[in-house]
N, C-alpha and C positions, 0 to 999 in steps of 0.2 A: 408544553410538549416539545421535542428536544427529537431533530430528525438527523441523524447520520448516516448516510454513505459508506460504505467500504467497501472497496474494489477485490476482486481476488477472495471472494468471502466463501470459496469451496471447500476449503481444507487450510490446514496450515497457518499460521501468523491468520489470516485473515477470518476463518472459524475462531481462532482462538481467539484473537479482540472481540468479533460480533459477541461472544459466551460470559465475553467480561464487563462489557457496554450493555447487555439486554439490563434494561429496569422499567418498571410501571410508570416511568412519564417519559418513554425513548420508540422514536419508531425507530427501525432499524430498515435501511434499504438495503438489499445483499446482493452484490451482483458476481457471478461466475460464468462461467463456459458450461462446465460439467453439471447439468440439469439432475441426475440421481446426487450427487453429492452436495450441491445446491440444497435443494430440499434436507437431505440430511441437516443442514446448517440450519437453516431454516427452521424444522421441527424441535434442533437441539435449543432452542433459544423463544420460541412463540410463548411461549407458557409466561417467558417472566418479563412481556415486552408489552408495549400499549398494541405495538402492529407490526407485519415483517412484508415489507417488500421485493418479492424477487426480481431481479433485475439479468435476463440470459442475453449477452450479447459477446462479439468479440472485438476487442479493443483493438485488436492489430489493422480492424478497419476504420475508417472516418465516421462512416456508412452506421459503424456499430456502435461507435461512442457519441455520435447524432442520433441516434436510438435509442439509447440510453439515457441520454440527456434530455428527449421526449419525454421519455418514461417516469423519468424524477418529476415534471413538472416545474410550474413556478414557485410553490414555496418554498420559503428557505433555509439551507440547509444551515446547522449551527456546528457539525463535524465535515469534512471529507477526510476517509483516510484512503489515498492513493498508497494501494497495498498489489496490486495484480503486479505480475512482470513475467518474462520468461529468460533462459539462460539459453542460449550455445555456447557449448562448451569443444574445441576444436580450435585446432593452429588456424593463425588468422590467414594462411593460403589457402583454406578449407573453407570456409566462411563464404555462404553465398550469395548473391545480393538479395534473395528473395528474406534469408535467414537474418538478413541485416537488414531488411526493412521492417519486417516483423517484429524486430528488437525495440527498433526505435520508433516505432507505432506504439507498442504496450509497455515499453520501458519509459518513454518520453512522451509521444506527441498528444497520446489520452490523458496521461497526467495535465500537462498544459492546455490542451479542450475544457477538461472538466474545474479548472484552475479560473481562465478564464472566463466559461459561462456562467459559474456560480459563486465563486471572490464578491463578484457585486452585489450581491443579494442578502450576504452574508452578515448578522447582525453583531453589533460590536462584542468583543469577548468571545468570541468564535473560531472556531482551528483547523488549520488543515495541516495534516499527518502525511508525510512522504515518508514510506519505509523504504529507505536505500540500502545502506551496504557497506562495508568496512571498503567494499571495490569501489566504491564513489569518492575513495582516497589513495587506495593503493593499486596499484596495476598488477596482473597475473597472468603466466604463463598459461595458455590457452582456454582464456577468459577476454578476449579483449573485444568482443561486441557487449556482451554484458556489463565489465568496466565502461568501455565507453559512454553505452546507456546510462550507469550509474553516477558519472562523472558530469553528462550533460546537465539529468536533473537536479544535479547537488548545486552547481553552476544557477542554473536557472531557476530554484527554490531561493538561494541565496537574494539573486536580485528581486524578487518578485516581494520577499518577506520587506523589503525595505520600503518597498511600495503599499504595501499594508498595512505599517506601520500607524501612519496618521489613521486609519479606520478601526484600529484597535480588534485586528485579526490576528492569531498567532500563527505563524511557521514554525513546526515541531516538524524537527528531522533527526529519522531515528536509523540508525548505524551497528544493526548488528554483523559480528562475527558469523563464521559457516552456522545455519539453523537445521534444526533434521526435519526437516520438512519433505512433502512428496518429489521435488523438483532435483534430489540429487537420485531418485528411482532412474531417471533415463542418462544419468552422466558416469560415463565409463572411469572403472575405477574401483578400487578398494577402500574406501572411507570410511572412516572411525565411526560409525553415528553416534556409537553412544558416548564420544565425546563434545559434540556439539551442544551449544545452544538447546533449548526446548522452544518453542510456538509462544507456549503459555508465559515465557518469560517476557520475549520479543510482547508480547500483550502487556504485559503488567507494565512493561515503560511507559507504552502509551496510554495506559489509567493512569499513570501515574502523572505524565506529564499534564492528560486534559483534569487531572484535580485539583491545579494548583487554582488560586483565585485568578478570577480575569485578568486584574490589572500584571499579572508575574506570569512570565514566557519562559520556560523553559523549552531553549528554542534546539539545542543537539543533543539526544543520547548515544554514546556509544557504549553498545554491550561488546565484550569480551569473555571467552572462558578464560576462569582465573590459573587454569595452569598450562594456557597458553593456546593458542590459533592453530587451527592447522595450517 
Protein backbone atom coordinates (compact mmCIF):
# COMPACT_ATOMS: atom_id res chain seq x y z
CA UNK A 1 0.00 0.00 0.00
CA UNK A 2 1.66 3.09 -1.32
CA UNK A 3 0.67 6.34 0.90
CA UNK A 4 1.18 10.02 -0.80
CA UNK A 5 0.90 13.30 0.46
CA UNK A 6 0.00 16.22 -1.71
CA UNK A 7 -0.19 19.58 -0.44
CA UNK A 8 -2.56 22.10 -2.16
CA UNK A 9 -4.91 19.20 -3.16
CA UNK A 10 -8.01 21.84 -3.39
CA UNK A 11 -8.23 22.52 -6.73
CA UNK A 12 -5.80 22.88 -9.45
CA UNK A 13 -2.33 20.90 -10.27
CA UNK A 14 -2.94 19.50 -6.82
CA UNK A 15 -6.84 17.83 -7.55
CA UNK A 16 -5.46 17.19 -10.76
CA UNK A 17 -2.43 14.88 -9.62
CA UNK A 18 -4.54 13.47 -6.34
CA UNK A 19 -7.34 12.18 -9.82
CA UNK A 20 -4.26 10.69 -11.53
CA UNK A 21 -2.51 9.10 -8.53
CA UNK A 22 -6.12 7.56 -6.92
CA UNK A 23 -5.64 3.60 -7.43
CA UNK A 24 -6.54 0.45 -5.32
CA UNK A 25 -3.27 0.00 -3.55
CA UNK A 26 -2.78 4.15 -2.90
CA UNK A 27 -4.01 6.10 0.18
CA UNK A 28 -3.97 9.36 -0.74
CA UNK A 29 -3.50 12.20 2.13
CA UNK A 30 -5.07 15.54 0.66
CA UNK A 31 -4.40 18.56 2.41
CA UNK A 32 -6.16 22.08 1.60
CA UNK A 33 -7.37 25.40 3.36
CA UNK A 34 -10.54 25.39 1.44
CA UNK A 35 -12.77 22.60 3.58
CA UNK A 36 -15.99 22.59 0.74
CA UNK A 37 -13.36 22.24 -2.07
CA UNK A 38 -11.38 19.76 -0.13
CA UNK A 39 -14.02 17.38 0.08
CA UNK A 40 -14.84 18.14 -3.48
CA UNK A 41 -11.35 16.44 -4.14
CA UNK A 42 -11.72 14.15 -1.79
CA UNK A 43 -15.20 12.74 -3.19
CA UNK A 44 -13.71 13.01 -6.83
CA UNK A 45 -11.10 10.34 -6.13
CA UNK A 46 -12.49 7.83 -2.82
CA UNK A 47 -14.21 5.48 -5.22
CA UNK A 48 -10.88 4.46 -6.93
CA UNK A 49 -8.41 4.73 -3.84
CA UNK A 50 -7.77 2.03 -0.95
CA UNK A 51 -8.37 5.47 1.49
CA UNK A 52 -8.49 9.50 1.38
CA UNK A 53 -7.06 11.47 3.96
CA UNK A 54 -8.13 15.02 4.65
CA UNK A 55 -5.65 16.97 5.95
CA UNK A 56 -7.18 21.06 6.73
CA UNK A 57 -4.40 23.18 7.88
CA UNK A 58 -2.57 26.35 7.01
CA UNK A 59 0.93 26.12 6.03
CA UNK A 60 1.71 29.75 6.29
CA UNK A 61 1.91 28.68 9.93
CA UNK A 62 4.64 26.52 11.92
CA UNK A 63 1.67 25.75 14.19
CA UNK A 64 -0.27 24.29 10.90
CA UNK A 65 2.38 22.42 9.22
CA UNK A 66 3.09 20.72 13.02
CA UNK A 67 -0.55 19.82 12.62
CA UNK A 68 -0.32 18.54 9.89
CA UNK A 69 2.69 16.55 10.26
CA UNK A 70 0.59 15.06 13.53
CA UNK A 71 -2.00 14.29 11.45
CA UNK A 72 0.16 12.14 8.72
CA UNK A 73 1.48 10.12 11.52
CA UNK A 74 4.52 7.81 11.65
CA UNK A 75 4.19 5.71 8.70
CA UNK A 76 5.81 6.11 5.82
CA UNK A 77 5.14 8.11 3.16
CA UNK A 78 6.56 6.54 -0.34
CA UNK A 79 5.32 10.08 -2.37
CA UNK A 80 5.38 13.87 -0.98
CA UNK A 81 4.20 16.27 -3.51
CA UNK A 82 4.82 19.78 -2.06
CA UNK A 83 2.31 21.32 -4.40
CA UNK A 84 0.44 24.33 -1.98
CA UNK A 85 1.90 27.93 -2.71
CA UNK A 86 0.44 31.22 -2.91
CA UNK A 87 1.45 34.39 -5.25
CA UNK A 88 1.54 38.30 -4.50
CA UNK A 89 1.42 39.68 -7.25
CA UNK A 90 2.48 43.62 -6.85
CA UNK A 91 5.63 46.15 -7.21
CA UNK A 92 8.06 44.92 -4.75
CA UNK A 93 7.45 48.61 -2.83
CA UNK A 94 4.00 47.24 -2.23
CA UNK A 95 4.81 44.07 -0.79
CA UNK A 96 4.34 43.85 2.89
CA UNK A 97 6.00 42.03 5.30
CA UNK A 98 3.12 40.34 6.61
CA UNK A 99 2.60 39.24 2.57
CA UNK A 100 6.30 38.29 2.49
CA UNK A 101 6.08 36.07 5.25
CA UNK A 102 3.30 34.38 4.29
CA UNK A 103 5.12 33.65 0.97
CA UNK A 104 7.91 32.23 2.44
CA UNK A 105 5.93 30.12 5.18
CA UNK A 106 3.89 28.16 2.28
CA UNK A 107 6.18 28.79 -0.65
CA UNK A 108 9.43 27.53 1.31
CA UNK A 109 9.53 26.83 5.06
CA UNK A 110 6.36 24.05 4.87
CA UNK A 111 8.09 22.62 2.06
CA UNK A 112 11.32 22.28 4.08
CA UNK A 113 9.26 21.03 7.49
CA UNK A 114 7.59 18.54 5.67
CA UNK A 115 11.07 17.67 3.71
CA UNK A 116 12.61 17.19 6.66
CA UNK A 117 10.17 15.30 9.04
CA UNK A 118 9.50 12.88 6.59
CA UNK A 119 12.88 12.29 3.90
CA UNK A 120 13.88 9.89 6.91
CA UNK A 121 11.29 7.59 7.09
CA UNK A 122 11.05 7.48 3.56
CA UNK A 123 11.73 3.97 1.84
CA UNK A 124 14.24 3.39 -0.83
CA UNK A 125 12.66 4.27 -4.36
CA UNK A 126 10.58 6.92 -3.00
CA UNK A 127 10.03 10.76 -4.31
CA UNK A 128 9.43 13.90 -3.38
CA UNK A 129 7.64 16.18 -6.06
CA UNK A 130 8.26 20.12 -5.67
CA UNK A 131 6.06 21.82 -8.12
CA UNK A 132 7.88 25.22 -8.78
CA UNK A 133 7.72 27.37 -11.57
CA UNK A 134 9.41 28.66 -14.81
CA UNK A 135 9.88 31.78 -11.82
CA UNK A 136 12.37 29.47 -9.90
CA UNK A 137 14.56 30.46 -12.93
CA UNK A 138 13.50 33.57 -14.37
CA UNK A 139 12.77 36.78 -12.53
CA UNK A 140 9.30 38.95 -13.29
CA UNK A 141 8.27 42.28 -13.12
CA UNK A 142 5.88 42.32 -10.11
CA UNK A 143 6.36 38.73 -9.19
CA UNK A 144 9.25 39.06 -7.06
CA UNK A 145 8.02 37.60 -3.56
CA UNK A 146 6.67 34.63 -5.53
CA UNK A 147 10.10 34.28 -7.70
CA UNK A 148 11.88 34.68 -4.65
CA UNK A 149 9.99 31.83 -3.04
CA UNK A 150 10.41 29.93 -6.01
CA UNK A 151 14.05 30.52 -6.34
CA UNK A 152 14.78 29.65 -2.61
CA UNK A 153 13.02 26.21 -2.99
CA UNK A 154 14.67 25.35 -6.26
CA UNK A 155 18.02 26.26 -4.36
CA UNK A 156 17.16 24.24 -1.48
CA UNK A 157 15.55 21.12 -3.39
CA UNK A 158 18.80 21.00 -5.39
CA UNK A 159 21.09 20.69 -2.28
CA UNK A 160 18.74 18.39 -0.39
CA UNK A 161 18.30 15.84 -3.57
CA UNK A 162 22.23 15.43 -3.30
CA UNK A 163 21.81 14.44 0.16
CA UNK A 164 19.30 11.71 -0.76
CA UNK A 165 21.01 10.48 -3.15
CA UNK A 166 22.92 7.58 -1.06
CA UNK A 167 19.10 6.62 0.32
CA UNK A 168 17.82 6.16 -2.98
CA UNK A 169 15.06 8.90 -2.86
CA UNK A 170 14.16 10.91 -5.80
CA UNK A 171 14.01 14.84 -6.17
CA UNK A 172 11.52 15.45 -9.12
CA UNK A 173 11.28 19.22 -9.76
CA UNK A 174 8.61 20.22 -11.85
CA UNK A 175 8.84 23.66 -13.78
CA UNK A 176 5.72 24.60 -15.40
CA UNK A 177 4.88 27.73 -17.45
CA UNK A 178 1.65 30.32 -16.37
CA UNK A 179 -0.95 27.16 -15.55
CA UNK A 180 -4.96 28.35 -15.59
CA UNK A 181 -5.41 27.42 -12.34
CA UNK A 182 -7.60 29.37 -9.57
CA UNK A 183 -4.55 31.53 -8.28
CA UNK A 184 -4.64 33.89 -11.39
CA UNK A 185 -8.77 34.70 -10.28
CA UNK A 186 -7.23 37.21 -7.63
CA UNK A 187 -4.25 38.70 -9.94
CA UNK A 188 -5.12 41.94 -11.61
CA UNK A 189 -4.90 41.86 -15.14
CA UNK A 190 -6.12 40.73 -18.58
CA UNK A 191 -4.67 37.08 -19.07
CA UNK A 192 -5.01 34.80 -21.83
CA UNK A 193 -6.26 31.75 -19.98
CA UNK A 194 -7.03 29.85 -22.64
CA UNK A 195 -3.48 29.98 -23.55
CA UNK A 196 -1.91 28.60 -20.65
CA UNK A 197 -1.02 25.35 -19.49
CA UNK A 198 -3.98 22.92 -18.16
CA UNK A 199 -3.64 21.37 -14.20
CA UNK A 200 -4.15 17.92 -15.83
CA UNK A 201 -0.96 18.44 -17.94
CA UNK A 202 1.26 19.92 -15.02
CA UNK A 203 -0.28 16.19 -13.37
CA UNK A 204 0.63 13.90 -16.10
CA UNK A 205 4.51 15.09 -15.70
CA UNK A 206 4.39 14.15 -12.42
CA UNK A 207 2.80 10.47 -13.39
CA UNK A 208 4.98 10.42 -15.59
CA UNK A 209 8.01 11.12 -13.80
CA UNK A 210 6.99 8.84 -10.41
CA UNK A 211 6.46 5.80 -13.37
CA UNK A 212 9.73 5.62 -14.31
CA UNK A 213 11.60 2.31 -12.41
CA UNK A 214 13.13 3.23 -9.14
CA UNK A 215 16.50 2.79 -9.93
CA UNK A 216 16.02 6.07 -13.00
CA UNK A 217 15.23 9.92 -11.53
CA UNK A 218 13.93 11.94 -13.64
CA UNK A 219 14.77 14.56 -11.59
CA UNK A 220 13.49 18.28 -13.76
CA UNK A 221 10.47 18.80 -15.97
CA UNK A 222 9.95 21.77 -17.62
CA UNK A 223 6.56 22.45 -19.25
CA UNK A 224 6.23 25.04 -21.76
CA UNK A 225 3.24 26.09 -24.20
CA UNK A 226 4.61 25.43 -27.46
CA UNK A 227 3.85 28.64 -28.98
CA UNK A 228 5.24 30.36 -26.61
CA UNK A 229 4.92 31.90 -22.60
CA UNK A 230 3.35 34.64 -21.78
Amino acid sequence: MKRILITGASRGIGRATAQKLAAPDVILLLHGRDTVALAETCKAVQSQCAGVIKLIHDLATEKGVSNLISQVGDDPLDVLINNAGIAVVKPFREVTPEEWKQTLGVNVTAPFLLMQRFAGQMPPGSSIVNILSVAAKTGFADWSAYCMSKFALEGFSQSVRQELREHRIRMINIYPAATNTEIWDDVAGDWPRNKMISPEEVASAVVYALSQPQNVAVENITLSNAAGNL
